[in-house]
N, C-alpha and C positions, 0 to 999 in steps of 0.2 A: 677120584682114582677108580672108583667100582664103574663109574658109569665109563669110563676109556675100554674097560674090561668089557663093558656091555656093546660096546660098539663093535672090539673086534669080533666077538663070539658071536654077531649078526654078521658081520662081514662074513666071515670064515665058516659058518653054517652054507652051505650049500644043495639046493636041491634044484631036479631042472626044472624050466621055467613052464615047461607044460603043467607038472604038477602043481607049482604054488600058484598057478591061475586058477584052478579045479576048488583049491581050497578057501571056504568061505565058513566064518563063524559062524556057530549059532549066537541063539541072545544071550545065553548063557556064559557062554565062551567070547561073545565080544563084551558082557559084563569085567571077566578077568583082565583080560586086554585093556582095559582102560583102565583097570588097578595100577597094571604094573606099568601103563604109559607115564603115569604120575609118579611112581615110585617103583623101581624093580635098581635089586632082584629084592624078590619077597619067596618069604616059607610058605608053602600050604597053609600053615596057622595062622601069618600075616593077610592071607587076602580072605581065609575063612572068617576072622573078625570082621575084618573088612565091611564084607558083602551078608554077614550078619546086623549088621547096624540098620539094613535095610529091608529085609525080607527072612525068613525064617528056611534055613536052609542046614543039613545034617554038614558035620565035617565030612565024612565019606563024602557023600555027593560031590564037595568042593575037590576034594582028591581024586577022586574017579575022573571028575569033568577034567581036571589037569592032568593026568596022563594021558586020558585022548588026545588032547591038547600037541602033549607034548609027542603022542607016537602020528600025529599030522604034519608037523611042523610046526605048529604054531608058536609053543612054547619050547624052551631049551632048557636042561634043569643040569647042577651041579651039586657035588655031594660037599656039605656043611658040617661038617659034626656027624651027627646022628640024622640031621634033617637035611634036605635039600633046598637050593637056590635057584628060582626060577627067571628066566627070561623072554620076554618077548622076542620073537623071532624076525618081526616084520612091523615097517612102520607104520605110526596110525596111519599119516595121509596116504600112505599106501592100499593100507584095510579100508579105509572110508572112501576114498576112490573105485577101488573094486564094487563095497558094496553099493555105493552109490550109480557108478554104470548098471548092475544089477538090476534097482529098483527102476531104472528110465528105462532099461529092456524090457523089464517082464510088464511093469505095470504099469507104463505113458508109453508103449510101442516105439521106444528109441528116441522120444520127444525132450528133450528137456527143458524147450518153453513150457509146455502142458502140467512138468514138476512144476516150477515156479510159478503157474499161474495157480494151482491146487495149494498148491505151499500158502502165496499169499490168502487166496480165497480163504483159507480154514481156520488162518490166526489171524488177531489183529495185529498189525505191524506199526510200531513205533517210527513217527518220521525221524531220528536219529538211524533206523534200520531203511527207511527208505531211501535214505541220502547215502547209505555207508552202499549202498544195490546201485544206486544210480552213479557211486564213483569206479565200480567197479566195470560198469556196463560202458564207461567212459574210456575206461584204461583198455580194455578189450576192442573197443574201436580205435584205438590210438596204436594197439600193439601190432 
């Protein structure tokens, strides 16, 4: 039920589309973002544990970092009680998309063979990961 509620209030969010192109997380802020792509909505205190279990970080901080958040677009929040409910505003494949053209523009000059060859080069890659690239690279010339 919350999450039908989660879909309209991304539908029904509206901003134009110049502006949610402009907007790109930090690390910080796509850290929340993938909180709340697992589970939302979540309280400040829900994703402050959260993202405590991994790094040492004030609650402030976390709250600060989500109302920027949330006065970008990124996040949408709702009043709970006493506390608020937060939302994502924008789909991952949508954010990882963006940031991914990103990284092929600024740092492979619009390549993104030059990704994929850097990519493989720098990690060992599992022939299960090789064969899952080569059905993909199949479907891409089929399509």
């Amino acid at each position: 039920m919350i999450r039908n509620k989660t879909v309209i209030r991304t539908l029904l969010f509206i901003r134009p589309m110049e502006s949610m192109k402009k907007i790109t997380p930090t690390a910080a802020e796509l850290e929340i973002l993938n909180i709340l792509w697992n589970e939302e909505p979540l309280t400040v205190k829900d994703i402050h544990v959260l993202i405590s279990k991994s790094k040492d970080v004030g609650y402030t901080t976390t709250l600060k970092t989500m109302q920027k958040m949330t006065e970008k677009g990124l996040l949408q929040r709702e009043r709970n009680g006493k506390s608020h409910l937060y939302f994502s505003t924008r789909a991952k494949e949508e954010t990882r998309g963006r940031l991914l053209d990103r990284l092929v523009d600024s740092a492979f000059g619009g390549s993104a063979s030059s990704l994929v060859m850097q990519l493989l080069g720098n990690k060992k890659t599992s022939k299960d990961e090789l064969d899952e690239i080569k059905q993909i690279i199949e479907q891409m010339k089929n399509d």
